[in-house]
C-alpha positions as CSV (number, residue, x, y, z in Angstrom):
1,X,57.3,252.0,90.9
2,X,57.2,251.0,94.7
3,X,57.5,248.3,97.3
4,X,56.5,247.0,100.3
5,X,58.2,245.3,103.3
6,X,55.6,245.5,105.6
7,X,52.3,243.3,106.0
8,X,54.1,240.3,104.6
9,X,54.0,237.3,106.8
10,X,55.8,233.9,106.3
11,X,52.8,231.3,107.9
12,X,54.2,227.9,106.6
13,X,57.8,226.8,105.5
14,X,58.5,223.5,105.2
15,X,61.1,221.1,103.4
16,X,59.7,218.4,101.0
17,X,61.9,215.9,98.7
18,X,64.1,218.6,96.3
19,X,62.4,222.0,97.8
20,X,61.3,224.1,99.6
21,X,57.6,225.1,100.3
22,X,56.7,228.6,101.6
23,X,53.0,230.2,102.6
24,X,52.9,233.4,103.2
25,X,50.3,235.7,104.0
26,X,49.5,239.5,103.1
27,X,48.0,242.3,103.7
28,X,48.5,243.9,100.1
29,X,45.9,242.0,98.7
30,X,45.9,244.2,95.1
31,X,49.8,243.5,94.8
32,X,52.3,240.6,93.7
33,X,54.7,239.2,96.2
34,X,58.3,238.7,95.1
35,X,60.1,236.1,96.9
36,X,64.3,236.3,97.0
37,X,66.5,233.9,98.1
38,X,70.2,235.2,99.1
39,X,69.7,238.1,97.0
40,X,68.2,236.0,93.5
41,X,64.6,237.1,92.7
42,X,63.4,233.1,92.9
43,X,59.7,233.6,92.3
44,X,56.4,236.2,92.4
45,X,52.6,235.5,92.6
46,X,49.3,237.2,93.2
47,X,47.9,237.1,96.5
48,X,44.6,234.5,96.5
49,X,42.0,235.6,99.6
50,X,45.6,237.0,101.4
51,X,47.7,233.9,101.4
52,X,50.3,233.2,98.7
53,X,52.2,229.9,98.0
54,X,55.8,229.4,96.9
55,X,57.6,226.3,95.8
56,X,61.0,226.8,95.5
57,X,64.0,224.6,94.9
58,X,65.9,223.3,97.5
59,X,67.6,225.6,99.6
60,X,71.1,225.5,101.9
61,X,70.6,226.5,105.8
62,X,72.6,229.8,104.9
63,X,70.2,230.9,102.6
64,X,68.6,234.5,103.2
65,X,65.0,234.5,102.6
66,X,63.4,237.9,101.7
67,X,59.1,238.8,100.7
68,X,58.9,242.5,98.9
69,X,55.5,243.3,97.6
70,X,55.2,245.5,94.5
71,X,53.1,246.5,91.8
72,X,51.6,243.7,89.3
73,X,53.7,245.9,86.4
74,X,56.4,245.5,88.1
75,X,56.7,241.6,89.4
76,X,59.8,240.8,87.4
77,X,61.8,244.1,88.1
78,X,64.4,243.0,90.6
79,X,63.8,245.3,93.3
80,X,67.0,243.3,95.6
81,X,69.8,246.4,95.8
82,X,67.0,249.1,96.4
83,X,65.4,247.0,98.9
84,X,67.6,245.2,101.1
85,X,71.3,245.9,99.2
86,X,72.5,247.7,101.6
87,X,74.6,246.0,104.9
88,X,71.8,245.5,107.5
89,X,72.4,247.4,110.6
90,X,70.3,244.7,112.1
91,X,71.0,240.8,111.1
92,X,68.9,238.8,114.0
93,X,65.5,237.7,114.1
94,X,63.4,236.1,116.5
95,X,61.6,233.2,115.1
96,X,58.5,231.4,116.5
97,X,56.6,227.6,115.9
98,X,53.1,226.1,116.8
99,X,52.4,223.1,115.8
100,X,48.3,222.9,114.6
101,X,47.0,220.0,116.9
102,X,43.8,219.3,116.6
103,X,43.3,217.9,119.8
104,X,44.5,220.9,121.8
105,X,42.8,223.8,119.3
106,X,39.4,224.2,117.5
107,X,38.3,226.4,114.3
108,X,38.1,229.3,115.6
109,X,41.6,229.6,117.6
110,X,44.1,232.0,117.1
111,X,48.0,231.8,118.1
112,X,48.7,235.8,119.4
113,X,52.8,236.8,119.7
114,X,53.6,239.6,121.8
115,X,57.0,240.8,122.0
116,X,59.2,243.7,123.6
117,X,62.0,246.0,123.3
118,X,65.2,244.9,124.2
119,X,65.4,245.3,127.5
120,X,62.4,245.8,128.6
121,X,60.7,243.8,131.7
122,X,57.4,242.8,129.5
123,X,56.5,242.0,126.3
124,X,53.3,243.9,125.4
125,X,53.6,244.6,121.8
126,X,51.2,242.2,119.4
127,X,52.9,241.3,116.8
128,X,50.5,239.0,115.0
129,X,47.3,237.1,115.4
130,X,47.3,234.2,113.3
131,X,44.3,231.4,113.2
132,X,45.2,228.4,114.4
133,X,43.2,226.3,111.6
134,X,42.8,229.0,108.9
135,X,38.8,228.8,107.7
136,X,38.8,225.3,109.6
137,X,41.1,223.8,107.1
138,X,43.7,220.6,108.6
139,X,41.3,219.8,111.3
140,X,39.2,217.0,113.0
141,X,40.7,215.1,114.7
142,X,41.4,211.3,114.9
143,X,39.7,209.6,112.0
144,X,39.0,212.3,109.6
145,X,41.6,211.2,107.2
146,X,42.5,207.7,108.9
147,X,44.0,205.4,105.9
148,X,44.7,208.7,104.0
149,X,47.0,210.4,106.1
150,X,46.5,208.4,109.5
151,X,44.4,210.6,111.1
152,X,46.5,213.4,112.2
153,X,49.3,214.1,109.4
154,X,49.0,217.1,107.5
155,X,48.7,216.8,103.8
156,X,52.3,218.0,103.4
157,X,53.6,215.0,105.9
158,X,56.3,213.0,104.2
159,X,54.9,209.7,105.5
160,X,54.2,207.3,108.2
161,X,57.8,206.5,109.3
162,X,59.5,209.8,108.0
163,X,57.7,212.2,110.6
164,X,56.2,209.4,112.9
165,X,57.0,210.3,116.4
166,X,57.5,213.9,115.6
167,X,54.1,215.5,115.0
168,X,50.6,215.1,117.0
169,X,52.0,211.8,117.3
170,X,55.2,214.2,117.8
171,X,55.0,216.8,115.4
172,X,54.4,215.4,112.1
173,X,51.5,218.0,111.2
174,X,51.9,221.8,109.8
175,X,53.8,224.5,111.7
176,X,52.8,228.0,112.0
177,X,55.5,230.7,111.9
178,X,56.4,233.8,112.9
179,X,59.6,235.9,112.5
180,X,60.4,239.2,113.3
181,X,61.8,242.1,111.6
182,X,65.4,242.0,112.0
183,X,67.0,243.4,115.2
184,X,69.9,244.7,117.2
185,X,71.5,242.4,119.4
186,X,70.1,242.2,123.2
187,X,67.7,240.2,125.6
188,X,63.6,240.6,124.0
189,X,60.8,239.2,126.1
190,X,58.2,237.1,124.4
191,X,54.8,236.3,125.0
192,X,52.6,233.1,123.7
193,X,49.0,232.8,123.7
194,X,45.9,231.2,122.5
195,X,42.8,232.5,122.0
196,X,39.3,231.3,121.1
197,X,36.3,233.1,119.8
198,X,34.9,234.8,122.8
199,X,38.4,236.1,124.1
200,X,39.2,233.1,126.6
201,X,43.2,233.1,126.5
202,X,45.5,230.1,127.2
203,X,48.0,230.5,129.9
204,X,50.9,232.6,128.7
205,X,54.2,231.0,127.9
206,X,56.8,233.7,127.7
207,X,60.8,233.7,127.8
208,X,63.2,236.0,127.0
209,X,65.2,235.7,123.8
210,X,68.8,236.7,123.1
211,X,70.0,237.6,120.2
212,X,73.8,237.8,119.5
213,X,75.9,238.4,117.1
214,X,78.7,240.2,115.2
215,X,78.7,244.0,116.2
216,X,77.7,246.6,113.9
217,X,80.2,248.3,112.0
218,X,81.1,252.0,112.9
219,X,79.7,254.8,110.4
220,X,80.3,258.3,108.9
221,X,83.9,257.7,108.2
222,X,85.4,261.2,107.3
223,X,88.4,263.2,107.2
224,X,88.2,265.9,110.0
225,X,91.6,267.4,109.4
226,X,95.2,267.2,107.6
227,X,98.5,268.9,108.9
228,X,101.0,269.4,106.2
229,X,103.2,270.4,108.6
230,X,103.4,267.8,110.7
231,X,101.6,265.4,108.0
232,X,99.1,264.2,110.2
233,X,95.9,262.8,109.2
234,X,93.1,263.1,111.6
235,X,90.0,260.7,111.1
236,X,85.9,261.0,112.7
237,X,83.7,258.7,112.6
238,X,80.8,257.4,114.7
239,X,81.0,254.2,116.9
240,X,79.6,250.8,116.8
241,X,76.4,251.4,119.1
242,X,77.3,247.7,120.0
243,X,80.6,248.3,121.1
244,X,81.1,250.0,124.9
């Protein structure tokens, strides 16, 4: 009876007519992925070659989404107040976009994030290597599926005049993602890049993120002390580490 939070990555999310569609890859190949939404188990599935698929219903803006990866025995065991119950100490996380254009990336290509601590001048961690056109899949280029889905749209587009403008005309093909872990507030560099085959890297397009928001509460509330004397109650406990 365990689970995982680790080696789960959320690759495609997108919004289609009454849902909500979710790939996700995996590094726990031999286990089923649970997917919650604002604390409801919504779905599981068995990986299939690393990648799993969710359709879920549609979802508000508010809504926390959360991947857990457990044992196959244990796919409909709600895992959500072992898991993530308790208040996070950290709430934020950085998320990242690419669109797949096959114009600008071949098979082959992968989209590398770096990050760093808050902070800190660089960001030199890897944090994922994804391939831009997983096992050539959604490339082309102009043509390929011309008539079908004009060319360029990606077989999830809404249509000619929903996402014209906004895709490789715009952006009207598939996103990749990439999300951090949650963190403390503070200022985290970022780093973009892609890479072919033989190592050639794209010029780096980094910024520095800032996340904000409420501080954490304080912790280890205890009673150090009564007088019954004077009836005076003396309290401990230890500070927000977002509060100076």
């Amino acid at each position: 009876m365990s689970y995982y939070t680790d080696g789960i990555t959320v690759v495609e999310d997108r919004a289609f007519d009454g849902g909500r569609f979710l790939r996700v890859g995996t590094t726990h190949t031999d286990k089923t992925i649970q997917c919650y939404v604002s604390a409801a188990l919504a779905a599981w599935a068995k990986p299939q070659g690393g990648t799993v698929r969710f359709a879920l219903p549609e979802s508000l803006d508010t809504d926390v989404v959360l991947l857990l990866a457990v044992d196959d025995a244990d796919a409909r065991t709600d895992y959500w107040a072992d898991a993530f119950g308790d208040p996070d100490e950290h709430g934020n996380r950085i998320l990242l976009q690419i669109p797949q254009l096959s114009l600008a990336y071949m098979p082959g290509d992968v989209w590398k994030v770096y990050t760093g601590g808050a902070g800190d001048g660089q960001a030199d961690m890897l944090e994922s290597v994804q391939p831009l056109f997983p096992g050539g899949r959604a490339t082309g280029g102009y043509g390929i599926g011309y008539g079908d889905a004009y060319g360029f749209d990606a077989s999830g587009a809404r249509g000619y005049g929903y996402n014209f403008g906004r895709g490789e005309y715009g952006f009207d093909c598939d996103m990749l993602i990439w999300r951090s872990e949650p963190l403390a507030p503070g200022a985290y560099p970022v780093k973009v890049v892609a890479a072919d085959r033989y190592g050639n890297e794209s010029q780096a397009w980094e910024t520095t993120i800032t996340l904000q928001s409420y501080a954490r509460p304080a912790s280890g509330l205890a009673v150090s002390s009564y007088d019954k004397a004077t009836n005076t109650l003396e309290l401990s406990f230890t500070e927000s580490e977002d509060v100076n």
